[in-house]
C-alpha positions in Angstrom: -8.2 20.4 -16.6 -5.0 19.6 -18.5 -4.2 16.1 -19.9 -1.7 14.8 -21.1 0.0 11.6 -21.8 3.6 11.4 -20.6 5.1 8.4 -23.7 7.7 5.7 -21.9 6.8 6.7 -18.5 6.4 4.5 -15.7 5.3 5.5 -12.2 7.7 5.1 -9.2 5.3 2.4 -7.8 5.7 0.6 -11.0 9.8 0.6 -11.0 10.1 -0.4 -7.4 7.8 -3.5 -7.8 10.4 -4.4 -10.8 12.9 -2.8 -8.8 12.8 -2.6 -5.3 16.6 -2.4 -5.2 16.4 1.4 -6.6 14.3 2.1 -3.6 17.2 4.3 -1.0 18.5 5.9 -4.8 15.1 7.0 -5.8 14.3 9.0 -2.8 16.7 11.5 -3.3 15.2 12.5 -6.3 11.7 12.2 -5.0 12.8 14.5 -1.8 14.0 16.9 -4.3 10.9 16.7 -6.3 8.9 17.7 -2.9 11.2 20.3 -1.7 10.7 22.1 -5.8 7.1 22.4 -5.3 7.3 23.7 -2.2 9.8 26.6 -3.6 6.8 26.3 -6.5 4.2 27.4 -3.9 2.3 24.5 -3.5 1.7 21.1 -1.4 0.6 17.7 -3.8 -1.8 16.5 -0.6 -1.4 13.0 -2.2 2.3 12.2 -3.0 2.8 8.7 -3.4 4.6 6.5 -6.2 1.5 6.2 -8.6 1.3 9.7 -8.6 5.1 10.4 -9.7 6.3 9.5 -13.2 9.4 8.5 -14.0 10.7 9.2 -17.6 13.1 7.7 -19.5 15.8 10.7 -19.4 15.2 9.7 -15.3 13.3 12.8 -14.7 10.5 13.1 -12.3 7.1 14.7 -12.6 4.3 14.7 -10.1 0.8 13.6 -11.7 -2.7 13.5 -10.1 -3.0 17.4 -9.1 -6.6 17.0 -7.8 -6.1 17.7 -4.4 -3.2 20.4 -3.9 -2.6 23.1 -1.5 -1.8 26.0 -3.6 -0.2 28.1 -1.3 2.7 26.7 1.3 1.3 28.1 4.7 4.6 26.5 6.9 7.7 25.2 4.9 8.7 22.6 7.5 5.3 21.9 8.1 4.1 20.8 4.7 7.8 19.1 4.2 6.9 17.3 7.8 3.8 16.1 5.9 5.4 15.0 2.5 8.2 13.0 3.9 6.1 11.2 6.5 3.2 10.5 4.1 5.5 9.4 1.5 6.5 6.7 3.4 3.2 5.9 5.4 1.5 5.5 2.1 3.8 3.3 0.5 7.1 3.5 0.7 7.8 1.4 3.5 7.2 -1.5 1.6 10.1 -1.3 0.2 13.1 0.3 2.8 12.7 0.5 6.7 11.7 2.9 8.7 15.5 3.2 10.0 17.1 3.7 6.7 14.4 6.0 5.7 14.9 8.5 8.4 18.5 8.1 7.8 18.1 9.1 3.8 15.5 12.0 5.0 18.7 12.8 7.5 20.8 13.5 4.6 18.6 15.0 2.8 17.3 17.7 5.4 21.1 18.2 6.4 22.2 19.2 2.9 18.9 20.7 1.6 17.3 22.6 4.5 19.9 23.6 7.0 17.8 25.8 8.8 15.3 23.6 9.5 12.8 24.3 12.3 12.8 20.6 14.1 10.3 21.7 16.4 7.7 22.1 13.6 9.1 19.6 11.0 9.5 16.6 13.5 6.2 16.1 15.3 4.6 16.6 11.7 6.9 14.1 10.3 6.4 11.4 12.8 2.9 11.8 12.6 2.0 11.5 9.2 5.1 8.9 9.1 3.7 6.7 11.7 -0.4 7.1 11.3 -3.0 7.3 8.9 -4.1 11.0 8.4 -7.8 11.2 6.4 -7.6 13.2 3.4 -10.1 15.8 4.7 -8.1 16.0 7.7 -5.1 16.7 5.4 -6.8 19.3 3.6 -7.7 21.3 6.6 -4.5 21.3 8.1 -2.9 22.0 4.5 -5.0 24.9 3.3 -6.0 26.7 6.8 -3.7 28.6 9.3 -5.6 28.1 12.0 -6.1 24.6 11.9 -2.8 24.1 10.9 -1.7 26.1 13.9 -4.1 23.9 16.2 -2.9 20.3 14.5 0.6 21.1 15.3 -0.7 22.4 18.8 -2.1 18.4 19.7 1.2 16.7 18.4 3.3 18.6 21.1 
């Protein structure tokens, strides 16, 4: 395991508490954080604002790597997770459901045009909406087939 100690950090959690006002203008960075380690080839199964650092040139960096997917079985379907998650966890004490989906709008709109809505939406609103068990999410994360059969009960 690699450690390492990241000097004048502070966790997103930590600068919303302070901060909530930075909430709407964080999340762009934090959506393009997501989409990166999905182009990286791998899904953080626990991405919520404790477990991304912010440092003081404003640059994010995901921490915590102890439970990952390391392979990206469905693009919109691990993105579905991340962004609904995200906000589930924590997020949405800070910024409404409303103008969250609006600023995951914008962001899907300019960042992945081709989008499959049919995969990334019942995902999304799942994970947005419920509370998934981490064993659940490391099922659907790491195996195609129950991947295939999660998305197959939320339509």
């Amino acid at each position: 395991m690699l450690v390492s100690f990241f000097d004048n950090h502070c966790s997103v959690d930590e600068r919303l508490i302070a901060q909530p006002e930075q909430a709407q203008t964080l999340l762009s960075d934090i959506f393009q954080l997501f989409g990166q380690t999905l182009v990286e080839g791998f899904v953080h199964m626990d991405p919520h604002p404790k477990n991304i650092l912010i440092g003081p040139d404003g640059r994010l960096r995901l921490i915590d790597f102890e439970c990952c997917a390391h392979s990206v079985l469905d693009h919109d379907f691990s993105l579905g997770f991340l962004l609904g998650y995200f906000y589930r966890f924590w997020f949405n004490k800070f910024i409404s459901v409303e103008h969250y989906n609006a600023c995951c709008e914008r962001y899907l709109k300019h960042q992945h045009p081709a989008l499959n809505r049919e995969v990334f939406q019942p995902v999304y609103e799942r994970f947005r909406d419920r509370d998934v068990s981490r064993s659940t999410r490391y099922r659907i994360l790491t195996c195609p087939k129950a991947q295939a059969a999660f998305l197959h009960e939320l339509r």
